[in-house]
C-alpha positions as CSV (number, residue, x, y, z in Angstrom):
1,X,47.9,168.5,-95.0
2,X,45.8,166.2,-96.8
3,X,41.8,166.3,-96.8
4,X,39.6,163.1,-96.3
5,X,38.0,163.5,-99.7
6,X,41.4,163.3,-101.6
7,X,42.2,160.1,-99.6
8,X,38.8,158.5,-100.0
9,X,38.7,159.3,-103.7
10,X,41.7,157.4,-104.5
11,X,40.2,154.5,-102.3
12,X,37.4,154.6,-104.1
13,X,39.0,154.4,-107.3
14,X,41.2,151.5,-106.5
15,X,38.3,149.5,-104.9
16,X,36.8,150.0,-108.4
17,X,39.7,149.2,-110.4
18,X,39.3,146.1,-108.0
19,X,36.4,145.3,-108.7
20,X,36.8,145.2,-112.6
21,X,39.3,143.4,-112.3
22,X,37.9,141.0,-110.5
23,X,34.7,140.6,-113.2
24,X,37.5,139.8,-116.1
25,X,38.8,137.3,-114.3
26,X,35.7,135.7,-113.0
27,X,34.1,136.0,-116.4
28,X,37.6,134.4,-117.9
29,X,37.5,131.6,-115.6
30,X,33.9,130.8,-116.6
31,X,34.1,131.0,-120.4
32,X,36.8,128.1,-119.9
33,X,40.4,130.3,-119.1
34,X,42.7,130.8,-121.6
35,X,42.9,129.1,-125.4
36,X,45.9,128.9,-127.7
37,X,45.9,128.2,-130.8
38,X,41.7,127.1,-130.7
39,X,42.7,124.5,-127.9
40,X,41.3,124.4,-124.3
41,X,43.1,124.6,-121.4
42,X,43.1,120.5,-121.0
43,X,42.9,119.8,-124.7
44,X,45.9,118.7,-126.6
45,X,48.2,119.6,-123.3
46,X,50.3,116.4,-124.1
47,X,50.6,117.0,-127.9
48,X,51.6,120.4,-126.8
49,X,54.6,119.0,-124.4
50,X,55.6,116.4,-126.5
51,X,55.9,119.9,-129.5
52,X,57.8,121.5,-126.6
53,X,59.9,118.7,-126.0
54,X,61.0,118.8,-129.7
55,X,61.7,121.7,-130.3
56,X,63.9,122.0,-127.6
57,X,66.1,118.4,-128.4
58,X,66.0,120.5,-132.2
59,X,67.6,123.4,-130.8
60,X,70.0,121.3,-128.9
61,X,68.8,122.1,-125.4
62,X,68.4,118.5,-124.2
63,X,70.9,115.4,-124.9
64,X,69.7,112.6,-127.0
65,X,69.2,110.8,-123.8
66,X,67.6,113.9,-122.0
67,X,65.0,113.6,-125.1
68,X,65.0,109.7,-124.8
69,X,64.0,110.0,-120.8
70,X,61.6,113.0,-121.3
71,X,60.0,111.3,-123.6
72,X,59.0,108.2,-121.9
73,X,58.1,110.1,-119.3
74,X,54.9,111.9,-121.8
75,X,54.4,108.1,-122.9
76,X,55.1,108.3,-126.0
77,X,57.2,105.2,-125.8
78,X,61.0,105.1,-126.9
């Protein structure tokens, strides 16, 4: 048999462990989310597809006309 202070301890602690982690990501989403590589979250998130984009036609993931469509698609033309 169980007592109601075990149970309610281990409530407690998750609640705070809730709570924590609730803070980090309130605190996260204010400061602006997460960066890579110094960018922001908006910042540089074509540039950043268009990278993807080659790299993957470079590995030989996408066909030349795969690349071609993709590509348009970004804007960057043909």
């Amino acid at each position: 048999m169980t007592s109601g202070g075990a149970t309610m301890g281990l409530f407690g602690l998750l609640a705070m462990l809730g709570v924590v982690l609730l803070a980090v990501v309130v605190v996260r989403m204010a400061i602006g989310g997460v960066k890579r590589s110094g960018e922001g979250a908006a910042a540089g998130g074509a540039e950043s597809a268009m990278q993807t984009l080659q790299e993957r036609y470079a590995r030989g993931d996408l066909s030349t006309e795969e690349y071609q469509e993709r590509k348009r698609a970004l804007g960057e033309g043909g």
